[in-house]
N, C-alpha and C positions, 0 to 999 in steps of 0.2 A: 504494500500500500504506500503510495506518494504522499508525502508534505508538499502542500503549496503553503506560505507566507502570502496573502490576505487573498481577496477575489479571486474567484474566475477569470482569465481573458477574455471568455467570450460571455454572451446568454443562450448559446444554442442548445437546446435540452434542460435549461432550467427554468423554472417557476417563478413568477413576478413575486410572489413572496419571498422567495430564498434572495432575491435580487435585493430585493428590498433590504433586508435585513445586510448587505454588503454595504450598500449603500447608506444604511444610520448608522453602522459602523464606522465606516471610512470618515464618514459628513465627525463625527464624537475622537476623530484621531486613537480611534481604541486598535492594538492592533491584535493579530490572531493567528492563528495556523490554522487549515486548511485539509481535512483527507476525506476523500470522496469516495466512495465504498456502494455496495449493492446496498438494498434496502437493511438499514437494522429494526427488526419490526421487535426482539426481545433483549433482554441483559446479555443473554448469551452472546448474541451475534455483535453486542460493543466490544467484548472481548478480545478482538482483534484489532478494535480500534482503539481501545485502551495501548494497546500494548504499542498501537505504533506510534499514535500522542503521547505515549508516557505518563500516563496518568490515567485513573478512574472515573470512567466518564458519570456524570451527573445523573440519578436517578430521578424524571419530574414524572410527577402525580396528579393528573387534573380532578378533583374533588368537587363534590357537592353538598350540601343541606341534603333532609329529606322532600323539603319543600319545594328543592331548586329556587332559595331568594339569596342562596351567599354563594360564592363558586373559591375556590380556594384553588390556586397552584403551590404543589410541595416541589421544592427542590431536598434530594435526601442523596447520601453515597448511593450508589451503582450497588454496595453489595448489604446496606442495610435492609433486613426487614419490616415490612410498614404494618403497624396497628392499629387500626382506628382509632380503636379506646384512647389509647395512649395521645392522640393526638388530638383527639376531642373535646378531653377534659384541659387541654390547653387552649383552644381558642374557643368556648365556652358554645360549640356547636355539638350538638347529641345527631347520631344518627348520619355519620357520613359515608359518600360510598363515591365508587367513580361517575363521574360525571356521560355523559350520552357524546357519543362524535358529535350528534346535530352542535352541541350548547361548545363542546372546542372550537367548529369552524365558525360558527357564530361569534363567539366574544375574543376568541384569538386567531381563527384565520388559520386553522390547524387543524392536520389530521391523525386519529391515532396511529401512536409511534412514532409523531415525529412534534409530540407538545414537549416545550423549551422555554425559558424564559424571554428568548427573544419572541415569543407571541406576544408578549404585554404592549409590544410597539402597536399590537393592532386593537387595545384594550383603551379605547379613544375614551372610553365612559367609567374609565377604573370599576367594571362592574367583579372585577377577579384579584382577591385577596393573594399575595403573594406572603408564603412561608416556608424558609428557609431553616434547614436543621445548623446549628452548631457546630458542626464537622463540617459543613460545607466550607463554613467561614476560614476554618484552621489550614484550608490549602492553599498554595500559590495560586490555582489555577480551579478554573471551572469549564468542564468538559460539556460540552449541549449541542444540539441541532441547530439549524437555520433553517427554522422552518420547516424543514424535508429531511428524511430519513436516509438522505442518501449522501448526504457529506456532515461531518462533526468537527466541533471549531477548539479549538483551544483556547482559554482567553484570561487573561488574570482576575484573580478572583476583585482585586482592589477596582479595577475597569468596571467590573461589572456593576459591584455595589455603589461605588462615587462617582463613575460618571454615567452608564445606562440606566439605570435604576430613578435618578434625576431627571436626567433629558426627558423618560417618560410618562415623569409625575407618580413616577411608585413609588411605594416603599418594603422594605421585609418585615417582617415578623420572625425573630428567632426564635425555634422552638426546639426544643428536646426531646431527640428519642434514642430510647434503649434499641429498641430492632432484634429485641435476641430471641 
């Protein structure tokens, strides 16, 4: 698997989203590494993409209420296990479970297996809580999608949280999980 250092040279075979997402990068001086891979539609198949960014790619979790009136994205390790419970009783929401494809490509422009934090660029109405585990914090870097499952970025974790995270009026929520 190749590293490229930031963009595509061309658009040919990618997605106006994925585009996009080079594009508010590039526009934030944030910069990235680059490997373009077959679809990763599970943990397993980052695996290979771990190994060639050097690092553990970012496990994100699109979440909902039972009611669907809150939507929550989890960013958590690649190899933690996620609990509801455990995460529930953190942000004072009972009864969460994954969210529907319709309500990703709706509020982030994403389809499953390839929701990322760079979807909040398309969350114009902050209607999608963003919650980040503690370990994510502790690394240099944050492993994620652009949008599409078929390339993974590398990109520092400090980029993300001071300068993305800003530019488009989020914020995180750090939360704690055991995962055992």
């Amino acid at each position: 698997m190749e590293l490229y250092n930031g963009r595509p040279d061309n658009d040919k075979d990618r997605l106006p989203r994925e585009m996009r997402v080079y594009d508010l990068l590039d526009s934030l001086g944030i910069e990235y590494v680059r490997a373009d891979h077959e679809a990763a539609m599970t943990m397993e198949a980052c695996q290979a993409v771990d190994r060639a960014l050097g690092m553990l790619m970012c496990k994100n979790l699109f979440l909902c209420n039972r009611q669907k009136t809150a939507f929550y994205l989890l960013l958590m390790p690649g190899d933690k296990k996620f609990k509801t419970k455990e995460l529930s009783s953190q942000i004072g929401s009972a009864r969460l479970s994954f969210a529907e494809a319709e309500d990703m490509l709706r509020y982030l422009d994403i389809e499953p297996g390839s929701v990322s934090v760079m979807g909040l660029m398309n969350d114009h109405d902050h209607a999608v809580k963003l919650l980040v585990d503690e370990d994510i914090l502790k690394g240099e870097y944050i492993g994620c999608h652009p949008c599409v499952n078929t390339s993974s970025l590398k990109i520092k974790t400090g980029d993300i949280m001071d300068k993305l995270l800003p530019a488009l009026g989020h914020k995180a929520q750090v939360v704690h999980l055991i995962g055992e």
